[in-house]
N, C-alpha and C positions, 0 to 999 in steps of 0.2 A: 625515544626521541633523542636526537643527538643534539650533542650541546656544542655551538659555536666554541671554538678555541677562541684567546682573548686573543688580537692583535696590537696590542700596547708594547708602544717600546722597539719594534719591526718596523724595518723601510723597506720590508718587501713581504706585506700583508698578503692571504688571499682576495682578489678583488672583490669588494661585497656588492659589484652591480653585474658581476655572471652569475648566473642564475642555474648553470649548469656544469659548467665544471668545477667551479668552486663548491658546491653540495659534493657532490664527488669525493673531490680532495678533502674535506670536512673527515670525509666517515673515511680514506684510507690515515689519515695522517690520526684517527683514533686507535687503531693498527699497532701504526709502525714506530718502531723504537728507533728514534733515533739522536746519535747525540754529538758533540764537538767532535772533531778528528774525523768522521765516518767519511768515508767514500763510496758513492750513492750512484747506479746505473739507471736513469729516468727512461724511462720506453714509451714511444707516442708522447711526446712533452710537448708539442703542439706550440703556444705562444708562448709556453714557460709556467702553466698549474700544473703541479705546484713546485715546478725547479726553483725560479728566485728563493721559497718561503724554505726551501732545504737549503739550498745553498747558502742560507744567511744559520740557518741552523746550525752546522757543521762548522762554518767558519773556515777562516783562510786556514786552518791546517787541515782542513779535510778536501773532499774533490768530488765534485757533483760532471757524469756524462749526461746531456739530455740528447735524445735521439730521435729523430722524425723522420717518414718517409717524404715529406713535401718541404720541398725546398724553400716554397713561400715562407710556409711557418717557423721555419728554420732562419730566414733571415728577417723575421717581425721579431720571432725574440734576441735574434743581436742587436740589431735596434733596439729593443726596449732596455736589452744590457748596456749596450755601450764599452765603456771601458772599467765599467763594475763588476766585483763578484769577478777577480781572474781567477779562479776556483773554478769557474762553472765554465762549460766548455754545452757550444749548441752546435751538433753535428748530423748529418744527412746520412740517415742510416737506415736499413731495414733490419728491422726487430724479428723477420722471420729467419734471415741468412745474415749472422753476425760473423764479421770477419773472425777468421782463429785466433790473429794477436791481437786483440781484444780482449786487457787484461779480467780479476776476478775486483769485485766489489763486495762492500761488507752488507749493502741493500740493494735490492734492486726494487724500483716502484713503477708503476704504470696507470696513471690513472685513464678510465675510458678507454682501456688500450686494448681485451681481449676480446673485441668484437674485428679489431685488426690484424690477428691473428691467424686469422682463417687462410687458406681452407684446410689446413692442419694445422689445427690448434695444439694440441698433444706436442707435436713434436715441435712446434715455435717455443711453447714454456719447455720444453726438455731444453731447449739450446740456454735461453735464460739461464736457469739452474746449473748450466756447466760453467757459467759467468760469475757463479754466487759463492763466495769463500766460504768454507769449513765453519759453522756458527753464525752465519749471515740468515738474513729475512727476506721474502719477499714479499711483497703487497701490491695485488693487482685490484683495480674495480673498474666495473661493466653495468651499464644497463644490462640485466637479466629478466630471462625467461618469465612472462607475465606483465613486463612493463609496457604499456597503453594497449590492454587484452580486449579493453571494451573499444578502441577506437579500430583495430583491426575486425572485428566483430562487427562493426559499423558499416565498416568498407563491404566485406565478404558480405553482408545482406542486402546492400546496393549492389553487387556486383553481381547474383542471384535473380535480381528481380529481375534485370536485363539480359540475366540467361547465358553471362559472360563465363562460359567454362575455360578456357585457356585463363586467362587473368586471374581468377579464381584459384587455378593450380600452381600459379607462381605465387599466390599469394602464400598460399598454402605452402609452401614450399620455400618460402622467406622465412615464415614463423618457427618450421619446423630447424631451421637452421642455427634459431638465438641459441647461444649456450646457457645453460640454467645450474643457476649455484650448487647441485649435487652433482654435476657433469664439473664444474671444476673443482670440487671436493674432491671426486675419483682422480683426476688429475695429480694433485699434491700428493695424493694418497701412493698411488702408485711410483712417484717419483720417490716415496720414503721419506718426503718431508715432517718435520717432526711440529707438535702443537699448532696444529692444522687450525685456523679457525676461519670458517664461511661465516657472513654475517650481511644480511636486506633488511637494508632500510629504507621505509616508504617517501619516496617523493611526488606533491604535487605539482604538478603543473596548469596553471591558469591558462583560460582562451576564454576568446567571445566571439562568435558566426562569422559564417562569413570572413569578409576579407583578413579580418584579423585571424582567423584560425588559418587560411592556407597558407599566409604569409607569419605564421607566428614564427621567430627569432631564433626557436626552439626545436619546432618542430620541423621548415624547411629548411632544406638546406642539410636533411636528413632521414629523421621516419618518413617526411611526408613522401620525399624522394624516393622513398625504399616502394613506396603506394604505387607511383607516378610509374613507377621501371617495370611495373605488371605488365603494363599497356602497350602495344605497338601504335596505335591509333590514339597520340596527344590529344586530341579533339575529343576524346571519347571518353580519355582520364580528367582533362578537366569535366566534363560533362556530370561523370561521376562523385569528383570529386567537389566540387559546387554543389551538388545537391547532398552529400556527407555533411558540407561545413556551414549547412543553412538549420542542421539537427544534432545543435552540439549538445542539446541539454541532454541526449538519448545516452552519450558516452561519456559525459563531463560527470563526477571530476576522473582525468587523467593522473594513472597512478604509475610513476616511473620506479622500479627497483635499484636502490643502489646496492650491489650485491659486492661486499669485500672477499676476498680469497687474502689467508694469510697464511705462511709457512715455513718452518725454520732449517736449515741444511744440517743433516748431521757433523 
C-alpha cells in the first residue's frame, strides 16, 4: 500500500481531487531522489504533476524542464505558473526526438509518459538516458500490462457474440502493444542502468453503469477511446459499447497497475 507523502507546508501540493495522476506521481516520487540544487528533465508533464511539486522541491538554485507534445497543456501550465517558480520552464517538446543542444540533467521523470513513447519505445528512453548526467536517476510510470484485463475481457466477449472479427483483431492487437513492467525492466537493463528497480502498484478505479461508466472522467477520454478506435462503424461501437456499460458488476472492480521503472547512470 502506498502511503500519501505529507503536503504540509507546500504551495504546490499534489492535487488530492486528480484521481489519476496524482496516484501516479504518489508512487514515482516514492522513487525518486531528490533534493535542493537538482536539475530535473519532466517528460509528458502535461498541466504540470508533478513539475510545480519538484520545482518547489529543488528550489530557486535548482532548474526543473517540463516538456509536452501539446501545446494546450503546455500553455494551462504557464497559466497555472504564472510568474512563479522562474526555475521551472514549461516547454513544447517531443520526448521521442529531443533536440541535441539539449542539455544533461541530474533527474529525469515522466509520469504516465511511457505509453507516449511509442512506437519505439527502446530507443525514445535510449535518447532520455543520453540527457541524464553521470550519477543521475530516472523514474518513469505507466499504466502497465494488466491494468483493466477484466474490462477488455468484457469488450472482446461483446465483440464475439456479434461475431465482430476485424474489431476483435485490433483489439487484440491494442492489448498486445501495453508495455508490461519486465519489457521495461529489459529496457534499463540493457541500457546498463544501475539499481534498476520495477515496482506495480494496484490501483482502483470506481464506476457505476451506464452513463456514468462511458462518460467516467477517467476512463473517456482515453481507455474507453482506445475501445471506441476498434470500430469503423461509430453506431456499432456505441451499440457495443452501451450494452458493456449496462454489465459493470461482470468486470468491476477495475484494477489499474501503477508500474514504476527506476534507474541510475553509471
Amino acid at each position: 500500500m502506498i502511503e500519501e507523502r505529507g503536503n504540509k507546508g507546500l504551495h504546490w501540493p499534489l492535487p488530492i481531487h486528480d484521481y489519476w495522476s496524482t496516484p501516479f506521481a504518489e508512487s514515482l516520487l516514492l522513487h525518486l531522489d531528490v533534493c535542493s540544487g537538482a536539475s530535473i528533465f519532466d517528460i509528458a508533464s502535461g498541466h504540470g504533476i508533478p513539475a510545480f511539486y519538484l520545482a518547489e522541491q529543488v528550489g530557486s538554485t535548482g532548474q526543473v524542464l517540463a516538456i509536452d507534445l501539446s501545446e494546450r497543456q503546455v500553455e494551462n501550465a504557464r497559466a497555472i505558473q504564472g510568474a512563479l517558480l522562474p526555475w521551472l520552464r514549461f516547454e513544447c517538446l517531443d520526448m521521442r526526438a529531443l533536440p541535441q543542444e539539449l542539455p544533461c540533467f541530474d533527474r529525469i521523470t515522466g509520469n504516465l509518459s511511457v505509453m507516449f513513447l511509442r512506437p519505439n519505445r527502446f530507443d525514445a528512453v535510449l535518447g532520455l538516458v543520453g540527457h541524464l548526467n553521470p550519477g543521475g536517476q530516472m523514474v518513469l510510470t505507466f499504466p502497465s500490462l494488466g491494468t483493466f484485463d477484466s474490462l477488455w475481457r468484457r469488450i472482446d466477449r461483446e465483440m464475439a457474440v456479434h461475431g465482430l472479427l476485424v474489431e476483435r483483431r485490433r483489439l487484440e492487437a491494442y492489448l498486445a502493444e501495453r508495455p508490461s513492467a519486465e519489457e521495461g525492466y529489459g529496457w534499463l537493463d540493457k541500457l546498463r542502468l544501475t539499481r534498476i528497480v520495477v515496482t506495480e502498484y494496484p490501483l482502483t478505479v470506481a464506476t457505476g453503469p451506464g452513463q456514468a461508466f462511458l462518460h467516467h472522467p477517467l476512463l473517456r477520454g482515453g481507455f474507453l477511446d482506445d475501445a471506441y478506435e476498434c470500430f469503423d462503424d461509430q453506431g456499432l461501437a456505441d451499440e457495443i459499447m452501451t450494452r458493456v456499460s449496462e454489465d459493470v458488476e461482470s468486470f468491476t472492480p477495475l484494477i489499474a497497475q501503477r508500474c514504476v521503472l527506476s534507474g541510475w547512470k553509471p
